[in-house]
C-alpha positions in Angstrom: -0.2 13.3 38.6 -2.7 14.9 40.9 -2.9 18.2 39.7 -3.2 16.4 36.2 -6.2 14.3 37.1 -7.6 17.9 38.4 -7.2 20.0 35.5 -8.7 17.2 33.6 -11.8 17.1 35.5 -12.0 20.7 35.3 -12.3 20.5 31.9 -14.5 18.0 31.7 -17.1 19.6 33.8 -16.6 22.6 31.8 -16.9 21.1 28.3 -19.9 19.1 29.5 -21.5 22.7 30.4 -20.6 24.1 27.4 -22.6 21.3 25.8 -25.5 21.8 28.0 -25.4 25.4 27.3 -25.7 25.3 23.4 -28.5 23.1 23.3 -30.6 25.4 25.1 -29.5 28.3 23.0 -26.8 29.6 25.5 -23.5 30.6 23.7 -21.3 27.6 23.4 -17.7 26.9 23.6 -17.0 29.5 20.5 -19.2 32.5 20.3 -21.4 33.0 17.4 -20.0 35.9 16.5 -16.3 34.9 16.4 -14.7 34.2 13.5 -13.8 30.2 13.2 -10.5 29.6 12.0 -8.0 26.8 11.9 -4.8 27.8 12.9 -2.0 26.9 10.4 0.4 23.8 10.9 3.9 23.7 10.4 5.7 20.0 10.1 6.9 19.8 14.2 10.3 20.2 14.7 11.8 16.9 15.7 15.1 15.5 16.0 14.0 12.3 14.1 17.1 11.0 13.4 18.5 10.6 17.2 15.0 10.3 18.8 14.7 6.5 19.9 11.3 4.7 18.6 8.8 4.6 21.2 7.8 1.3 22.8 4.7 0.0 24.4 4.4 -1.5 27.7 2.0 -4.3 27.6 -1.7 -4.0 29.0 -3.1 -5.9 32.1 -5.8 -7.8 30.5 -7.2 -9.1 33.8 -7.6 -5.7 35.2 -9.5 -4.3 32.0 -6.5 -1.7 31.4 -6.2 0.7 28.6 -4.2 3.8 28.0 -4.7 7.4 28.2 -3.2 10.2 26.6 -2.0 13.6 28.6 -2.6 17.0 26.1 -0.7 19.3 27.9 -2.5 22.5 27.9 -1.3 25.4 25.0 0.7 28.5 25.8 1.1 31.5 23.7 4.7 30.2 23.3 3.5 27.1 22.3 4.9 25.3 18.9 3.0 23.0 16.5 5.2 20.1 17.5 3.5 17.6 19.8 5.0 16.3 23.1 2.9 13.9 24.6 2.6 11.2 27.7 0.7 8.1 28.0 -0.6 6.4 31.3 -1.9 3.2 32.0 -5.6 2.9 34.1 -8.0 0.7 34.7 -11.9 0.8 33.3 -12.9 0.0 37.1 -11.0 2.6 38.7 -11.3 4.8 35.7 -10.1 8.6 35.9 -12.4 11.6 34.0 -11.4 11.7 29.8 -12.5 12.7 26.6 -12.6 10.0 23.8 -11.9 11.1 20.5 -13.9 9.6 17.5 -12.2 10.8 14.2 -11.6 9.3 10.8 -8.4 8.0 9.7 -8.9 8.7 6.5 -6.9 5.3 4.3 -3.6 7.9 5.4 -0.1 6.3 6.3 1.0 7.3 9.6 4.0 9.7 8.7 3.9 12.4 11.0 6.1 12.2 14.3 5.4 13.0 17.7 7.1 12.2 21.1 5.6 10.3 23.9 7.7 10.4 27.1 10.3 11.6 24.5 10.2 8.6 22.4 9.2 8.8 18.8 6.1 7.3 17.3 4.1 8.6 14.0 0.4 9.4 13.7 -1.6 10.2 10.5 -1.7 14.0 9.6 -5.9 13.7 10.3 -5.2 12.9 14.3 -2.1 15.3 14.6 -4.4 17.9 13.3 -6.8 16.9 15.7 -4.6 16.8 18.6 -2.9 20.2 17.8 -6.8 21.7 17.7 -7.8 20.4 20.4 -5.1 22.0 22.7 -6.6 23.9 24.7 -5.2 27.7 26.7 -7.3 26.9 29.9 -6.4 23.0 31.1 -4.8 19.7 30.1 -7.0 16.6 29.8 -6.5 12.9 29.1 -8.1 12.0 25.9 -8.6 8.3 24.4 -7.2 8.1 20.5 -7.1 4.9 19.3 -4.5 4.5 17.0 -2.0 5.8 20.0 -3.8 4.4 22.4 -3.6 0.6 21.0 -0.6 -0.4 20.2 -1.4 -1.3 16.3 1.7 -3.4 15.5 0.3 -5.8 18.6 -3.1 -7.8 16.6 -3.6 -9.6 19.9 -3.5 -6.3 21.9 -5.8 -5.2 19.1 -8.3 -8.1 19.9 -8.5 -7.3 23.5 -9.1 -4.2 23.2 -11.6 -3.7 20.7 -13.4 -6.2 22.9 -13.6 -3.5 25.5 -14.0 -0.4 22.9 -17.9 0.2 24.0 -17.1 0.4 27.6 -14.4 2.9 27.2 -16.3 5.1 24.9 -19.4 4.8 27.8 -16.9 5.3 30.3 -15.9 9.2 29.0 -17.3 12.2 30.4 -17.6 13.3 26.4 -16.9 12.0 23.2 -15.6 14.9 20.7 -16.1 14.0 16.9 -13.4 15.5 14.8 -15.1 16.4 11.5 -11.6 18.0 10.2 -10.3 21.4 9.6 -13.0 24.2 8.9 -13.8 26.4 5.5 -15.7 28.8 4.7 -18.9 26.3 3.9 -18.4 24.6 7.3 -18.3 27.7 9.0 -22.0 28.6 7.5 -23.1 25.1 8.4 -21.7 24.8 11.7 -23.8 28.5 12.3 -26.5 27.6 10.1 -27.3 24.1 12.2 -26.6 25.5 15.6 -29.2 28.4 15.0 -32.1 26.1 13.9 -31.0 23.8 15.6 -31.4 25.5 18.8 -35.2 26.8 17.7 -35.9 23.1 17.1 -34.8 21.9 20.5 -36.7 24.7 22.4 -40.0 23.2 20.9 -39.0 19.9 21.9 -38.7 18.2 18.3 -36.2 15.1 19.7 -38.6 14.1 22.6 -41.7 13.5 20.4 -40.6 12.8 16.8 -40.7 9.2 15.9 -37.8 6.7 16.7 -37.7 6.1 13.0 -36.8 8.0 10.3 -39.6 6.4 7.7 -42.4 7.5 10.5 -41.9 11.1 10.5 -44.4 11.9 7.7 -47.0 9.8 9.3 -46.2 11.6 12.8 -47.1 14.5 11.1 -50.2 13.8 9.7 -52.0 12.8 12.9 -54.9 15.0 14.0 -54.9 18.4 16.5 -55.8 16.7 19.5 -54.8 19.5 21.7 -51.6 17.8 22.7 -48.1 19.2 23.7 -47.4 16.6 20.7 -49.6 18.6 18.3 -48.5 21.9 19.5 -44.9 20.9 18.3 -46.7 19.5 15.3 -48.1 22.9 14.4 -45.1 24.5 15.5 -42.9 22.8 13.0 -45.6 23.5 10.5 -45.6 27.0 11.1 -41.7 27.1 10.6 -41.6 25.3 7.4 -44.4 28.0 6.2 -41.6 30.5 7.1 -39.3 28.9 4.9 -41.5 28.2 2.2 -42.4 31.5 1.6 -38.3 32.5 2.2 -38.0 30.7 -1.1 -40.9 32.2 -2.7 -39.0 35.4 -2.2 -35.6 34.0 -3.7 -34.0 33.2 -0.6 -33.1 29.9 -0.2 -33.8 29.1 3.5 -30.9 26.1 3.7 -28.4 28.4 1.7 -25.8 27.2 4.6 -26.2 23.5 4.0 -22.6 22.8 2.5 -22.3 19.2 0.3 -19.3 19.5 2.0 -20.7 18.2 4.9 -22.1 15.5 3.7 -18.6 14.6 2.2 -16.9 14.6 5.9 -15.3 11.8 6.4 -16.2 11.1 9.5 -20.1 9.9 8.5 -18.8 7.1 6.4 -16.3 5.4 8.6 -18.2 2.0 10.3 -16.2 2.3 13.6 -17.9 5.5 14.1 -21.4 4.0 14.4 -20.3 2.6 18.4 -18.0 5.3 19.5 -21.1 7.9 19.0 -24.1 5.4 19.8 -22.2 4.6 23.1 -21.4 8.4 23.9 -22.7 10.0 27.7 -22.5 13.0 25.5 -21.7 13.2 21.9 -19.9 16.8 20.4 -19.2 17.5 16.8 -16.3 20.0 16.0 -14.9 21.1 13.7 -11.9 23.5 13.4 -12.9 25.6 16.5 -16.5 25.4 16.2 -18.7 22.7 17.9 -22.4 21.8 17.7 -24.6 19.3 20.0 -25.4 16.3 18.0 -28.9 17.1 18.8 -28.8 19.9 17.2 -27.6 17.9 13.9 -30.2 15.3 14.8 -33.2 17.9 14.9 -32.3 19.6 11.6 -32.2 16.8 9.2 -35.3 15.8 10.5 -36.6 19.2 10.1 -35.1 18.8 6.8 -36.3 15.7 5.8 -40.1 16.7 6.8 -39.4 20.0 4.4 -39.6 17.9 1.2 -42.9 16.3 1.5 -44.7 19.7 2.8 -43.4 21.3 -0.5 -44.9 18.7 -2.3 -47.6 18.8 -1.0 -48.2 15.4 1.6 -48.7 17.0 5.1 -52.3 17.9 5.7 -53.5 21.3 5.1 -50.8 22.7 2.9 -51.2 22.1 -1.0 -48.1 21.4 -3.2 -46.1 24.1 -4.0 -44.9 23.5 -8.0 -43.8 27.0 -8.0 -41.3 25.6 -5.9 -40.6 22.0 -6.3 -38.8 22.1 -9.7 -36.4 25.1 -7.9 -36.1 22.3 -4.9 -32.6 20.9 -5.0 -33.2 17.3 -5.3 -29.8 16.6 -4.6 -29.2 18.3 -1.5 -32.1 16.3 0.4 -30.6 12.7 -1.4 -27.9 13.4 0.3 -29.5 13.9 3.8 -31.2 10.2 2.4 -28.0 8.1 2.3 -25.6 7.0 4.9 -24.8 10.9 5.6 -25.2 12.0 8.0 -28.1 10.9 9.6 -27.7 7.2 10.1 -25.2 7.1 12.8 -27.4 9.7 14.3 -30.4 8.6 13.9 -28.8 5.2 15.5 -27.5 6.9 18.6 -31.0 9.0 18.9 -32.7 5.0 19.1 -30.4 4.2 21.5 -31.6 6.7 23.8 -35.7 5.6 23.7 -35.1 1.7 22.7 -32.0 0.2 22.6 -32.6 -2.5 20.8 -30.4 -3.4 17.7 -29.8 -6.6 16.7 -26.5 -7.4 14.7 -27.9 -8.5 11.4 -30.2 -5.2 11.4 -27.3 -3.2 12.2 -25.4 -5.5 9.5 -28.3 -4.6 6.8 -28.4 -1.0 7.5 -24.9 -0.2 7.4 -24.1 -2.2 4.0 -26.9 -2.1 2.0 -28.3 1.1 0.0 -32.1 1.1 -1.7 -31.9 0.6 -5.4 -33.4 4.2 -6.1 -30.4 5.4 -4.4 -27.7 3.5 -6.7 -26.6 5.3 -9.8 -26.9 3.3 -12.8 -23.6 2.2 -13.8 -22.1 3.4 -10.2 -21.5 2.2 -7.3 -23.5 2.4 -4.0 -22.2 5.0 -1.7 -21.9 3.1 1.8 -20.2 3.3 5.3 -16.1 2.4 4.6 -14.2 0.6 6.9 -10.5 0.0 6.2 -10.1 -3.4 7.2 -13.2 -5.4 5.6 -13.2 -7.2 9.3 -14.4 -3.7 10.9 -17.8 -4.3 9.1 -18.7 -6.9 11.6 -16.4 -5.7 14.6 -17.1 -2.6 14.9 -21.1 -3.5 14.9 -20.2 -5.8 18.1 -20.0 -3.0 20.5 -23.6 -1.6 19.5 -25.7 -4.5 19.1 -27.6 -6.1 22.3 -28.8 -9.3 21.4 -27.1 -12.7 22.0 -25.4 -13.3 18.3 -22.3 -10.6 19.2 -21.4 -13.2 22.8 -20.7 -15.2 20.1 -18.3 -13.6 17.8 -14.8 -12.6 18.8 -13.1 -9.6 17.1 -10.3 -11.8 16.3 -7.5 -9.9 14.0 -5.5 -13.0 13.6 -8.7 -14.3 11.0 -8.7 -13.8 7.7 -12.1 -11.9 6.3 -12.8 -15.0 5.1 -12.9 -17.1 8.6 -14.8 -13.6 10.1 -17.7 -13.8 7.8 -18.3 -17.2 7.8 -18.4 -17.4 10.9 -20.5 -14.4 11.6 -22.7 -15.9 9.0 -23.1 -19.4 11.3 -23.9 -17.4 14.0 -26.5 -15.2 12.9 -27.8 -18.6 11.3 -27.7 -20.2 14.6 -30.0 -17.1 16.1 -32.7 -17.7 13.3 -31.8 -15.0 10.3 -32.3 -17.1 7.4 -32.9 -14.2 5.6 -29.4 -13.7 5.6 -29.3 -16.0 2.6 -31.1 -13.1 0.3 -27.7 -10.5 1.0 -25.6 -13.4 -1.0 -26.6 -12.2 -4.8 -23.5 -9.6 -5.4 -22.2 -9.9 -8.5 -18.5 -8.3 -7.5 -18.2 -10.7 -4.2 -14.6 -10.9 -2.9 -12.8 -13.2 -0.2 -13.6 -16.3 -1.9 -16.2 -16.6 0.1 -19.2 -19.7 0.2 -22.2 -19.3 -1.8 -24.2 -19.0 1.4 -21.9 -15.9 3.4 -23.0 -12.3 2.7 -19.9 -10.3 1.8 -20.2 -7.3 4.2 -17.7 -5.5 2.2 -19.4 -5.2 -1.0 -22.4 -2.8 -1.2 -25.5 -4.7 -1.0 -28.6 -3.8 -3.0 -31.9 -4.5 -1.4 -33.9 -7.1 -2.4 -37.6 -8.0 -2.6 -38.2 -10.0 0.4 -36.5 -7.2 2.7 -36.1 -4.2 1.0 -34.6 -1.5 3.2 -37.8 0.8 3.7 -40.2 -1.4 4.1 -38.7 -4.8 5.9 -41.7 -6.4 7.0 -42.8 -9.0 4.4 -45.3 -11.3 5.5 -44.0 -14.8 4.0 -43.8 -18.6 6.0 -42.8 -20.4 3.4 -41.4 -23.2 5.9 -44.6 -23.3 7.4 -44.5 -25.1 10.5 -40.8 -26.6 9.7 -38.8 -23.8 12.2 -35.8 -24.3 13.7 -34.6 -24.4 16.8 -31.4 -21.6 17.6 -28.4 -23.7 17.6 -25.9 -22.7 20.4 -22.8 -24.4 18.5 -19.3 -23.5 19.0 -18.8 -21.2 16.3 -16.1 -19.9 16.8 -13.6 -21.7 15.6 -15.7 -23.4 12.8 -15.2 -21.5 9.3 -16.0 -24.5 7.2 -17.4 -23.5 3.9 -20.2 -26.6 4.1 -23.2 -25.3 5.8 -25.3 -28.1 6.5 -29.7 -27.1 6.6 -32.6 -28.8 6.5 -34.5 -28.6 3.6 -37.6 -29.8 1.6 -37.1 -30.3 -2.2 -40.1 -28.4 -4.0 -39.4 -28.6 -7.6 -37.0 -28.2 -10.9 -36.7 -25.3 -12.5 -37.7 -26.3 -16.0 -37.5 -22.6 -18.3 -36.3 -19.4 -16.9 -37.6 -16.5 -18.9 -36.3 -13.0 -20.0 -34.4 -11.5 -17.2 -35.0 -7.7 -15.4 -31.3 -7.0 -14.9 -31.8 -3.3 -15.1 -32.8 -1.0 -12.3 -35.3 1.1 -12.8 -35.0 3.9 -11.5 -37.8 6.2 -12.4 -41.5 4.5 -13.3 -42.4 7.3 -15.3 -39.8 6.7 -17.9 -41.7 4.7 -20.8 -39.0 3.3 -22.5 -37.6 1.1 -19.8 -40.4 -0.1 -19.1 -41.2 -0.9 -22.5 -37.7 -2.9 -22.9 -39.7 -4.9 -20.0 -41.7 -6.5 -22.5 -39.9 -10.1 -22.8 -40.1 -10.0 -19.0 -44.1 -10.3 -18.8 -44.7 -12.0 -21.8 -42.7 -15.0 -20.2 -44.3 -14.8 -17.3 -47.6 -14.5 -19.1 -46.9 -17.5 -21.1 -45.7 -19.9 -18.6 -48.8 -19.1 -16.7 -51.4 -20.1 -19.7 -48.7 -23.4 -20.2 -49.3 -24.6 -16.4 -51.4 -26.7 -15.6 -51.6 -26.2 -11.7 -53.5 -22.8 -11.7 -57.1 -22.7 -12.0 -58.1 -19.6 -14.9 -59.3 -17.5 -12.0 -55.9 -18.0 -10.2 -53.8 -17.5 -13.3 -55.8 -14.3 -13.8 -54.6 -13.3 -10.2 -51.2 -14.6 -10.8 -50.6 -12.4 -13.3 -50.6 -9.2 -11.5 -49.7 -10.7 -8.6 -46.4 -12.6 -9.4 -44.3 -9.2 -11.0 -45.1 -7.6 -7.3 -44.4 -10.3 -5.0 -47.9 -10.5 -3.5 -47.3 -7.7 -1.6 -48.3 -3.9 -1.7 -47.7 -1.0 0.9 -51.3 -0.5 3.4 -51.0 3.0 4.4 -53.8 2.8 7.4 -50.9 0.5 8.7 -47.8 1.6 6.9 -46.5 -1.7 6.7 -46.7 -3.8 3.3 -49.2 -6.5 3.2 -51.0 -9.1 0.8 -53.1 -7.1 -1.7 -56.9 -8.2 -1.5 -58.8 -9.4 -4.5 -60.1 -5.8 -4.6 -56.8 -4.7 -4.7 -55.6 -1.5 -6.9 -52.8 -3.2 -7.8 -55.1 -5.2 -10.2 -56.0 -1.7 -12.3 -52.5 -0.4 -12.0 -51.1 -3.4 -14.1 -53.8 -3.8 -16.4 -53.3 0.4 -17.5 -49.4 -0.9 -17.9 -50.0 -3.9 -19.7 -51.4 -2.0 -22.1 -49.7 1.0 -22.2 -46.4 -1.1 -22.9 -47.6 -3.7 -24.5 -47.0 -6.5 -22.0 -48.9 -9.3 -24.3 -48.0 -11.7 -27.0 -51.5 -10.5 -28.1 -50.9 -6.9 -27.9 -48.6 -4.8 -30.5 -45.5 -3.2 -29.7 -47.0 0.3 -28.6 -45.3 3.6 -30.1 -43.6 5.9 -26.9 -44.7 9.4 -28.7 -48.1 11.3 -28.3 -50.3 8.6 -28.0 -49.4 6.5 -25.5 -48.7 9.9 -23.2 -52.2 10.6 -24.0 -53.3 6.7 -22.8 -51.4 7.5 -19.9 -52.8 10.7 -18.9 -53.0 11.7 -15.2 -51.9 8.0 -13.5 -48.2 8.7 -15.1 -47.6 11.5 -12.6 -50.2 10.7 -9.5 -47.8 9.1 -6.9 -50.8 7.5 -5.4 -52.6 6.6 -8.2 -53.1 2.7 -9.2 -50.6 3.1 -12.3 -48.1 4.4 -9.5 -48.8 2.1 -6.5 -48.2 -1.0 -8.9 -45.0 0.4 -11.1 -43.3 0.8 -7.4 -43.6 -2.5 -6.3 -42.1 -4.0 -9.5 -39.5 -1.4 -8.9 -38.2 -3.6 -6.2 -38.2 -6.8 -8.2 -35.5 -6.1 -10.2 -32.4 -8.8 -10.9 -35.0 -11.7 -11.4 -36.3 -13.4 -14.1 -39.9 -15.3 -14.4 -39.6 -19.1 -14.4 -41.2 -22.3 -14.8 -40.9 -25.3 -12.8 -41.5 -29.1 -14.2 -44.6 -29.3 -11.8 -46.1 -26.6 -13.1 -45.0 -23.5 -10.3 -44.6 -20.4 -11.9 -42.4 -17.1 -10.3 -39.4 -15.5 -10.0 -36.2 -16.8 -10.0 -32.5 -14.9 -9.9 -31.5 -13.9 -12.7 -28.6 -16.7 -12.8 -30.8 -19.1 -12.1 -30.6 -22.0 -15.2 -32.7 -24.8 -16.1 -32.5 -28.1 -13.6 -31.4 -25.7 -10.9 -33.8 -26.6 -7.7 -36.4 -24.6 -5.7 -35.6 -25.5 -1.9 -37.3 -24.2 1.1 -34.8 -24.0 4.4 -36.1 -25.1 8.0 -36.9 -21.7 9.5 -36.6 -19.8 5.9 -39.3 -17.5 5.1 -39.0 -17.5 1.5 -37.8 -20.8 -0.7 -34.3 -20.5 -2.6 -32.9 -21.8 -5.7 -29.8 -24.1 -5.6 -27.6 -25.1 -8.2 -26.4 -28.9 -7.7 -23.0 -30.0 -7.6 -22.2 -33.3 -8.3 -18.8 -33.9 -8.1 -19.0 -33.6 -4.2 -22.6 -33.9 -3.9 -22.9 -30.4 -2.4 -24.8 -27.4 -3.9 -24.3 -23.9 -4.3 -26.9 -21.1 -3.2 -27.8 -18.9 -6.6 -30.6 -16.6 -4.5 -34.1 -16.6 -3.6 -37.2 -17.0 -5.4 -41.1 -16.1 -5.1 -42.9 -19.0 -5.8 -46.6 -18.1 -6.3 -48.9 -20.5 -4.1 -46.3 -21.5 -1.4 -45.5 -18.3 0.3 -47.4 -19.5 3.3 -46.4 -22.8 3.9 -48.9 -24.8 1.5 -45.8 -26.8 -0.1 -44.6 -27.9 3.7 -47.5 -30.6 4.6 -47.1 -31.6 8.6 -45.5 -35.1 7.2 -43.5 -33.4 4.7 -40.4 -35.2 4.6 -36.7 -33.1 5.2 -33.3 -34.1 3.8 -30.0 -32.8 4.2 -28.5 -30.2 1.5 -25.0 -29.5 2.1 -24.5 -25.8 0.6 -21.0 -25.2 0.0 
C-alpha cells in the first residue's frame, strides 16, 4: 500500500504541474496539436452471474472516515472492464487524491464493475469517466461519490454529505468530467485554452470585478495610468481585433459550440460545492483539459464583447454593421445558469468568500423574466433529489443559517424546506416570503415555504440584477434572529408578528403576461385595463393630495424605484425624475386613459414614438424597463383609500399585512375555519414603503400563516 500511496502522489504533483503549466501558456496535459479522441468502450467482460454483490463495510463516523478508490494505472494490454479497490482513511490523516465532480446524468446504475472482486454497478457517465481517466504513467486514489457512499445506506448518506466540503478541500485536484469529446468540443476545448491563455497573461482574473453585473462599469473607468487600465486597454485592443475579424466574415468565436453550454455538468446543483471548494479546479473532457481560469476569463471576455459592439464602452461607437450579424443566442446562453455561474461562484470564493444560503438559494433557482420563454419553462440548475437544492448549498455557504440545517435523507422535501424556510426566517430573510408566488408549486408545501424545486421568477422587490431595493416598510418593528430548534420543527403554522394595514376593497385588471421586449407596441397596448384601473382608483381615493396622485401615477406601475447609474444601484426616483416623461410619452402612445382613445399600432403611432422607441437610455426606455419587472400584479384599492399593487390572485377582503422585520407589506388571504391565513404574495403599497403605516405605538397581533 506504500508504493500505492507513492504513485499516487506522483501523480498528483504531476497533474497539479500540468495545471500550473497551461495557465501560463505552457503545453498542458494533451498537446495542442494532438488529436483528442475518446477511445471506444466495449460492455466489460464480467462473469455477472457467479460474481458475489459487493458489500460495504461501515464508516467510522467519529474519526471523520470516508472511502477512496484505487485506479490502477492502464497497460497497453489493458481491457475496458474495470477492476477496482476501495480503502478506508481518515480526513485527519488524509492521503494525496483526486475528487471527481461529474454529472450523473437521471441514468440507472446498470453497468458492472468489481471492487476487491465483488460486483457493484455504476452509471455508464462514471464508468466512462473512470475508463478515461486511466492513466499509462501511475495509479491514483480518486473520490467518486456514488462508489464512494454507500447509496442504499440514507444515514451513511447523511453523514457524509455533512463532510462533502472538506473532502473536496482536502484533494490535491478536483477533475470535472464534462463527458466524452466531439468534434465541437474539441474546437472549444482549443478555442478557450488559446484565449484563454492571452487573457490570463494580461492578468484579466486579478482585476476584473467580483461580479459579473460590474464588468461594463469596470470598463468604463478613466486611463489613470494604472496596471488596471493597461489591462483595460489591453482588452480593448483585443476586442478591436475581433471586431474587425467579423468585419471581414470571420467570426472570431466560430469554436464556441452550444454544445457546451448543453454539458451536463453546469446544470447539476451538487456541482456548485465540489468546484467552489476545489485547491485546484480542472475541466476535461475526453482527453483534453482546460484550467477553469481559462473558462472564467473567456466568458468574461465574452460577455464584455456584446456591449463594445453595441456601442457602450467609451471610445468605440456601435457597430450596426455588425450587431444584427451578432448571434444573440450564443451570448444568452453565456447569460443563464451555463456555464458561468458555478464559475463565477468559485472565482468569489477566492477574493470574498462570503455567500449566504438564501443568496446562494436565490441564484441557483431563480432565472430573470427576460430570460423565460413565454410559454416555456425557465432553464435552471437540476438536482435529482429536490432535497439537493438546499444540501448541496450547505457546503458553500458561510454564514450561520447552514449550522442549522442537517442534510437529513430520512425527511421528506416537505420537512426539508420548511424547515430551511424557519431557519432562514430565524436569521432575518423575510424576503423569503416574495419566492412563494409559483403557480406549479409541488410537495404540498405551506403558503409561506419557497419551493426550491420549481423555477422561480424574479420579482419586483428583488429582482435578480439589481437586488438592492430600498424599502422599510416595518419601520422600526425588526426582529430579533430567533435561535429556535429548528430542526425538528416542520409544522406548517408559522407564527409572525404583524400589523394589520388595510382591506383590499377592488383589485383591478391584472399584468399576467411577461413582457418581454418594450418596444413591441401591442403588448403594451393590451396593458391598457392595467393603468386605467390604477388611474381610476387613484382619482376615487381620498387619501392622496392632487399633487401626490399626480406622482402616484407614474410612480406606482415602477415601484418607486429606478436604476442611478452614478451609483449603479436602483434608488427612489426624485421629483425631477425621467421616469416622469417616460410614462407620460407611453401614456399616450398607448392610450393609458379613460380619457384618451384607443390609439391605432400602424404609421402613426411609430411616428409619435420616433427615436425614444429604440434609445436604451432614453426616458421612454428607462421607464418601460422598470414596469418590465412588475409583471404578475394587478393595481388595487384598499377600503381606506391605499392604492398599489397587489398579486395577481389577490381578491377583494384579502388583507395588506406588514411582518416584523419585513421590508415590503404582504397580502393574506383569511381563513376562518381554523382562524389561520394563507400568504397570496407581496404588495407595493404607495405611501408606506418607509415605515409611515408603523407608528412607534403601533400595536402588533399574532397571524398564524399556515
Amino acid at each position: 500500500m506504500h508504493s500505492s500511496s507513492h504513485t499516487a502522489e506522483q501523480y498528483s504533483k504531476r497533474t497539479s504541474t500540468q495545471v500550473h503549466e497551461a495557465a501560463n501558456g505552457c503545453p498542458a496535459a494533451i498537446p495542442r496539436q494532438t488529436a483528442i479522441t475518446t477511445p471506444a468502450m466495449s460492455t466489460p467482460q464480467l462473469h455477472v452471474e457467479s460474481a458475489t454483490p459487493f458489500r460495504y463495510a461501515p464508516l467510522d463516523k467519529a474519526k471523520s472516515e470516508i472511502r477512496l478508490l484505487w485506479i490502477p494505472q492502464s497497460t497497453p494490454h489493458s481491457n475496458s472492464s474495470l477492476q477496482l479497490s476501495l480503502i478506508h482513511t481518515s480526513l485527519e490523516n488524509i492521503r494525496d487524491f483526486v475528487a471527481l465532480s461529474y454529472c450523473w446524468g437521471g441514468q440507472h446504475a446498470d453497468r458492472p464493475i468489481t471492487i476487491h472482486g465483488s460486483l457493484i454497478y455504476i452509471t455508464e457517465s462514471l464508468e466512462t469517466a473512470l475508463l478515461n481517466l486511466r492513466s499509462r504513467d501511475a495509479g491514483f486514489f480518486l473520490w467518486a461519490d456514488a462508489i464512494c457512499i454507500n447509496q442504499k445506506d440514507n444515514a451513511e448518506k447523511t453523514s457524509q454529505v455533512q463532510i462533502m466540503r472538506d473532502i473536496y478541500r482536502a484533494a490535491v485536484q478536483v477533475l470535472i468530467w464534462l463527458g466524452p469529446s466531439t468534434v465541437e468540443m474539441d474546437n472549444a476545448i482549443r478555442g478557450i485554452r488559446e484565449l484563454g491563455d492571452q487573457l490570463l497573461g494580461i492578468g484579466i482574473l486579478d482585476l476584473v470585478a467580483e461580479k459579473r453585473r460590474q464588468l461594463v462599469p469596470w470598463m468604463m473607468q478613466p486611463d489613470d495610468g494604472s496596471r488596471a487600465a493597461a489591462i483595460r486597454n489591453h482588452l480593448l485592443s483585443a476586442m478591436v481585433l475581433y471586431r474587425e475579424a467579423a468585419r471581414e466574415g470571420r467570426d472570431p468565436f466560430w469554436w464556441l459550440s452550444f454544445e457546451l453550454a448543453e454539458r451536463q455538468w453546469f446544470h447539476r446543483m451538487w456541482c456548485v460545492q465540489e468546484c467552489v471548494n476545489a485547491r485546484i479546479a480542472t475541466l476535461r473532457c475526453g482527453n483534453a483539459e482546460i484550467d477553469y481560469r481559462q473558462v472564467q476569463a473567456v466568458s468574461w471576455f465574452y460577455k464584455l464583447y456584446m456591449p463594445f459592439i453595441l456601442g457602450s464602452l467609451p471610445g468605440h461607437a456601435k457597430a450596426p454593421d455588425l450587431t444584427k450579424q451578432l448571434n444573440v443566442t450564443k451570448f444568452q446562453h453565456f447569460e443563464g445558469p451555463m456555464p458561468t455561474t458555478i464559475l463565477d461562484l468559485r472565482q468569489k470564493s477566492l477574493h470574498n468568500p462570503v455567500f449566504s444560503l438564501r443568496d446562494l438559494l436565490v441564484l441557483t433557482n431563480r432565472v430573470p423574466n427576460n430570460l423565460v420563454p413565454s410559454g416555456g419553462a425557465a432553464r435552471s440548475i437540476g438536482a435529482t433529489d429536490d432535497r439537493d437544492r438546499v444540501y448541496a448549498l450547505l457546503g458553500v455557504a458561510t454564514d450561520e443559517a447552514p449550522q442549522h440545517i442537517t442534510p437529513d435523507y430520512t425527511l421528506s422535501c416537505h420537512d426539508a424546506y420548511v424547515i430551511t424556510a424557519r431557519v432562514l426566517l430565524d436569521h432575518g430573510h423575510y424576503d423569503i416570503f416574495s419566492l412563494c408566488q409559483v403557480e406549479d408549486r409541488k410537495h404540498n408545501l405551506p403558503s409561506w415555504t419557497p419551493d426550491w424545486s420549481t423555477p422561480m421568477e424574479e420579482t419586483w422587490s428583488m429582482p435578480t440584477f439589481s437586488p438592492d431595493r430600498d424599502y422599510n416598510a416595518c419601520g422600526h418593528l425588526t426582529k430579533q434572529a430567533r435561535k429556535a430548534n429548528t430542526h425538528a420543527n416542520a409544522s406548517r403554522d408559522l407564527d409572525l408578528d404583524s400589523v394589520i394595514v388595510d382591506t383590499i376593497d377592488e383589485a383591478g385588471a391584472p399584468y399576467a403576461t411577461k413582457i418581454l421586449d418594450f418596444r413591441n407596441g401591442k403588448q403594451w397596448y393590451d396593458l391598457r385595463q392595467y393603468f386605467c384601473d390604477l388611474n381610476n382608483y387613484l382619482e376615487q381615493s381620498e387619501r392622496y393630495s392632487a399633487e401626490q396622485k399626480k406622482e402616484a401615477e407614474w410612480r406606482i406601475p415602477i415601484a418607486d424605484m429606478e436604476y442611478n447609474a452614478s451609483t449603479r444601484k436602483m434608488t427612489r426616483p426624485s421629483s425631477l425624475s425621467r421616469m416622469e416623461a417616460g410614462y407620460m410619452l407611453a401614456k399616450k402612445m398607448y392610450g393609458w386613459s379613460r380619457d384618451d382613445p384607443p390609439p391605432q399600432l400602424g404609421s402613426a403611432w411609430l411616428e409619435m414614438a420616433g427615436p425614444e422607441l429604440l434609445d436604451g437610455d432614453s426616458p421612454y426606455s428607462c421607464f418601460m424597463y422598470q414596469v418590465e419587472g412588475m409583471s404578475r400584479t394587478r393595481p388595487f384599492l384598499s377600503k381606506n383609500g391605499y392604492v398599489g399593487l397587489c398579486p395577481q390572485d389577490t381578491a377583494s377582503g384579502d388583507k395588506i399585512v406588514i411582518f416584523a422585520g419585513a421590508k415590503v407589506p404582504y397580502v393574506v388571504r383569511s381563513n376562518p375555519d381554523n382562524n389561520t391565513s394563507t400568504l397570496v404574495g407581496e404588495a407595493y403599497v404607495h405611501g408606506i414603503m418607509d415605515g409611515e403605516s408603523v407608528s412607534e405605538n403601533a400595536q402588533t397581533e399574532t397571524i398564524t400563516l399556515q
